[in-house]
Residue, then its C-alpha position, 0 to 999 in steps of 0.5 A: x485551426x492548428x495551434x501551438x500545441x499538439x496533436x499536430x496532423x497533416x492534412x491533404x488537398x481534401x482536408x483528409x487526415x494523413x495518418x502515416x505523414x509526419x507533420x511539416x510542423x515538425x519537420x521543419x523544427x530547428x531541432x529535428x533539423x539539427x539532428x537530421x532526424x527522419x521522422x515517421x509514425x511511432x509505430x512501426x520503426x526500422x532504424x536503430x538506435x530508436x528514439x519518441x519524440x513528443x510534441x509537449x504541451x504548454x498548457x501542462x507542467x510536464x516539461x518542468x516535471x521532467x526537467x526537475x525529475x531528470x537533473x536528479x541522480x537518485x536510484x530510486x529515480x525511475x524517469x525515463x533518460x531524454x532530452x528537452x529540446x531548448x527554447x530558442x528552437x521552437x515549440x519543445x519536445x522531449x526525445x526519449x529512447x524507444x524501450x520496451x512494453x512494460x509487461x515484456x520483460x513479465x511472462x510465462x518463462x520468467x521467474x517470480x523473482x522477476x515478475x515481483x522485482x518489476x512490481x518493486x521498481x514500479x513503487x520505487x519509482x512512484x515514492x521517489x516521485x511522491x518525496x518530490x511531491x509529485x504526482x503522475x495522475x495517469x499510470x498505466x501499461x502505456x505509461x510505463x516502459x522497461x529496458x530489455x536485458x539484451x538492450x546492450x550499448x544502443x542507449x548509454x544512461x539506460x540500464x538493462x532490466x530497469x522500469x521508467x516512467x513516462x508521459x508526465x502530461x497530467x503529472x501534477x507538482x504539489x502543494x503538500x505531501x502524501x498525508x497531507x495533500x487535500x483531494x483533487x479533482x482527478x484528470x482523465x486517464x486509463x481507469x477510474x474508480x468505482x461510483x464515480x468518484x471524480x474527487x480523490x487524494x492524488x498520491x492514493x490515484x497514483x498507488x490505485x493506478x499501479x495497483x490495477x496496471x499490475x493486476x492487468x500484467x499479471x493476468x495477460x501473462x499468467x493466463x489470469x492465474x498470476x503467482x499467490x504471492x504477486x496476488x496477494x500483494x496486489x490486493x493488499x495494495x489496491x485495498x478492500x475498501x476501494x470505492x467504499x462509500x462509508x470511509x467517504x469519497x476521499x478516504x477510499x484507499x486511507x488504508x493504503x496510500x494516504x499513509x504512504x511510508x507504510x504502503x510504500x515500505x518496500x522502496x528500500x528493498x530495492x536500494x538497500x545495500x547489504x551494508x545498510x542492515x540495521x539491528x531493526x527490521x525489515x531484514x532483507x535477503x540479497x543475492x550475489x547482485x544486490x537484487x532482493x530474495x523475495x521468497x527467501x528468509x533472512x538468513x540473520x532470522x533462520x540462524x536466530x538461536x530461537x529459531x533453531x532451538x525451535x526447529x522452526x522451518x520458515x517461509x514469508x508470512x505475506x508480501x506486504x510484511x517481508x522482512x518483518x513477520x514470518x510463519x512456519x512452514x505450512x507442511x507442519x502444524x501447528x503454524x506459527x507466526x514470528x515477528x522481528x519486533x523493533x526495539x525502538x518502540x514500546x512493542x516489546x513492553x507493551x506485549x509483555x505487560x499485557x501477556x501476563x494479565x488473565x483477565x477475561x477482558x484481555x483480548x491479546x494475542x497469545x504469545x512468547x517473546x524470545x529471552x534476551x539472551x537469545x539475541x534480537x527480539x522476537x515474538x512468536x504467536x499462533x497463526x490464526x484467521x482473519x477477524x472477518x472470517x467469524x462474520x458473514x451472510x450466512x452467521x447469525x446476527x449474534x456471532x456478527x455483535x459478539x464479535x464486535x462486542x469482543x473487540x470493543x471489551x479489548x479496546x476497554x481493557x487496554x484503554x483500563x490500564x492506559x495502553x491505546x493500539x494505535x493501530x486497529x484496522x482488519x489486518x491487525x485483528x485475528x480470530x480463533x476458528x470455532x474448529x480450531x481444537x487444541x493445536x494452541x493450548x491458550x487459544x479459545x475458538x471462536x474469540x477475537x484477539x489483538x496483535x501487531x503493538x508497534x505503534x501502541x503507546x503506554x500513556x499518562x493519562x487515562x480516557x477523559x483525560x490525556x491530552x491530543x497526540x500527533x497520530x502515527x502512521x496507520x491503516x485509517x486516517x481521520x476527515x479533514x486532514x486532521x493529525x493531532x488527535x486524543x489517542x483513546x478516542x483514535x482507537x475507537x473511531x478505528x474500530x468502528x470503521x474496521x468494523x463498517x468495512x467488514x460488515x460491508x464485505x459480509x453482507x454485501x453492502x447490506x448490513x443488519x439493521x441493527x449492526x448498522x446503528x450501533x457502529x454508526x452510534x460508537x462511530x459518531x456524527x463528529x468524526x475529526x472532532x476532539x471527542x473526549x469523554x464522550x467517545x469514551x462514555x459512548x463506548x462503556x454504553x456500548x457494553x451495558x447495550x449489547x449485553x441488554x440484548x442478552x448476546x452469547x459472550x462467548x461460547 
């Protein structure tokens, strides 16, 4: 019965698998021969220098992976060093250095600096693969190796402290890049998603995948107590929305990995060199060896005369947002959040226009931008609660559709003055505590407001009438692939879906009734569709709707 391809086993006189004896198959190839390789079962292992041979399969298209991925000299290339044997020696193999677990280099004596460096040179590598568009499909803690710092000289190409990716058995060559690539059905591997789903976007798996091999680590090594920051980071990676039925089965991580230049935005951490600093951020903080300051602020943005006139002392917002927003120290209220706005987008103008119009309907985060004398811009706003925070099990039904209706009046009142966020999801929405007092003179507890304006646009057009858009990078993305889009009609389908996932997580999957039917009602039957008009009248009808009700506005 035994084939070309592996597993090869050894079998004696009674058909009884001998599980300690190397196959004849493989001792008898040419170049284990040539080498003068004594080979036995990977584990355990005596004689050093230590070398993996694996039998590859033919049926698979990990040779021709490896072999495109290590003739590329790239740091951002986390494949491990190895060899193919050739084809005039028979079947192929791929010798590889013996290198440590990945989770050993993370332990309880180690630094956070070093835990969250891992972690980045595990996305790296995964963006660097998905540039290709290449998938590996099966990432896990058996998948994933490291070099032990005290590795020396044994394995010249290895670098000391560096993660490398193997076993590219189920790895995939793709047709079409993140963002673009349709689902597949995804092959065997260590996790699987929730409800079964079995059709997915492979580079989202492979995002899904490390998500949940970081959680293991963390918890094997920090006694199920890992670092808040490593956690919250994990978490927004992995996302709410896993699994969620309503975004349908293959748009359950949109808010992260389809959109992979903002999921992944913390490759060039790794790889950027203190000269590479750019007017824009992220601003990054390096030590003496290049390695990414992780806790620390930007030295650029701690000497920033607002901040000092300020008196700000800073520390990072969230890990998904280093380099770009930071917050004061929470020994000192009241907290504020500083964003490093881009000046290469409309940001900046967007938020000024808005800032300076008291209308009830304006539902823009209060805030200052720094004066232009003072340097590079800035933005500093109040540090208030998640939107989702007002909403749960135990609130009435009517907070849950004033909230709502808050944020749809927000949506109307920029799309009034032609402006579209471009970007609405729950990261992007806050909310004033009802207790909140006075630590914020402009802030009124219990209202909802919009922040983050780096992908808003002012247009042309109004609703109805503006033409389709090539839609930016953002937490959610539209069925069927689509990209071109009417931004006015972008904006609402967001909410709408911001909304479906905060009343799942509130209500456990249970929603009101009636919460239920007006977001599917706003959100439509048409998703992918041009909507025009009807998006837009379906909106205003929305208000007349509620206020029928005779919902609390506002306390």
């Amino acid at each position: 019965m035994a084939s070309g391809n592996p597993p090869w086993y050894e079998f004696d006189e009674d058909g009884e698998l001998m599980v300690l004896r190397v196959p004849a198959q493989l001792k008898s190839h040419p170049e284990i021969i040539r080498r003068g390789f004594e080979l036995e079962p990977a584990y355990p292992c005596k004689i050093e220098p230590l070398y993996h041979i694996k039998i590859l399969d033919t049926d698979t298209e990990e040779a021709a992976i490896f072999q495109r991925l290590s003739q590329l000299p790239d740091p951002r290339n986390h494949t491990i060093p190895g060899e193919l044997t050739p084809p005039e020696a028979g079947h192929p193999l791929l010798i590889m250095p013996s290198l440590s677990d990945f989770h050993a280099l993370i332990g309880f004596d180690a630094p956070l600096s070093q835990a969250l460096g891992m972690y980045l040179q595990l996305m790296e590598g995964i963006e660097f693969m998905h540039s290709l568009q290449i998938a590996h499909m099966d990432i896990c803690l058996g998948n994933v190796v490291a070099a032990n710092r005290s590795i020396g000289q044994r394995y010249p190409d290895v670098v000391p402290g560096r993660v490398y990716f193997i076993d590219f058995g189920s790895s995939l060559q793709l047709p079409l890049g993140p963002g673009l690539q349709r689902a597949i059905t995804i092959p065997p591997s260590q996790f699987r998603l929730e409800y079964d789903i079995t059709y997915f976007d492979p580079y989202s798996w492979d995002v899904y995948c490390a998500a949940l091999m970081m959680e293991q680590a963390l918890e094997v090594y920090y006694s199920n107590r890992p670092p808040l920051i490593a956690r919250l980071y994990n978490n927004w990676l992995k996302g709410k929305e896993r699994g969620s039925v309503a975004i349908r089965e293959v748009f359950v991580l949109s808010a992260h990995a389809s959109a992979f230049a903002t999921k992944a935005n913390l490759h060039i951490v790794a790889v950027q060199p203190k000269s590479m600093a750019s007017e824009n951020p992220p601003w990054y903080e390096f030590d003496e060896d290049g390695e990414l300051m992780v806790l620390e602020v930007p030295a650029r943005l701690k000497s920033h005369p607002e901040v000092i006139r300020r008196g700000f002392e800073l520390e990072p917002a969230s890990p998904c947002k280093i380099g770009v927003v930071y917050r004061t120290s929470l020994l000192k209220e009241p907290l504020y959040h500083i964003k490093i706005l881009r000046t290469d987008t409309e940001e900046a103008a967007v938020f000024q226009r808005l800032s300076q119009l008291p209308d009830p309907r304006n539902h823009t985060i209060p805030g200052e931008l720094t004066p232009p004398e003072a340097g590079h811009p800035l933005l500093i706003t109040p540090s208030l609660s998640d939107f989702d925070t007002l909403i749960g099990s135990d609130a009435p039904l009517t907070r849950t559709l004033d909230m709502f209706l808050q944020l749809m009046e927000g949506i109307e009142f920029m799309h009034s003055l032609q402006i579209v966020h471009m970007d609405i999801c729950p990261g992007n929405v806050v909310a004033a505590n009802r207790n909140i007092g006075q630590r914020y003179p402009n802030v009124v507890p219990g209202r909802a407001y919009l922040i983050d304006f780096g992908s808003s646009l002012q247009l042309p057009l109004g609703p109805g009438l503006q033409h389709a858009i090539t839609l930016p990078p953002s937490q959610y993305r539209l069925e069927y692939d689509i990209t071109y889009f009417d931004p006015y009609s972008w904006d609402v389908y967001c909410a709408a879906l911001m909304m479906e996932q905060i009343l799942e997580w509130s209500y456990e999957n249970k929603p009101p009734l009636i919460a239920r039917l007006y977001n599917d009602w706003l959100k439509g039957q048409e998703p992918g569709i041009l909507w025009g008009v009807r998006v837009w009248d379906r909106v205003k009808a929305a208000f007349y709707s509620l206020k029928l009700l005779q919902l609390p506005v506002r306390p």
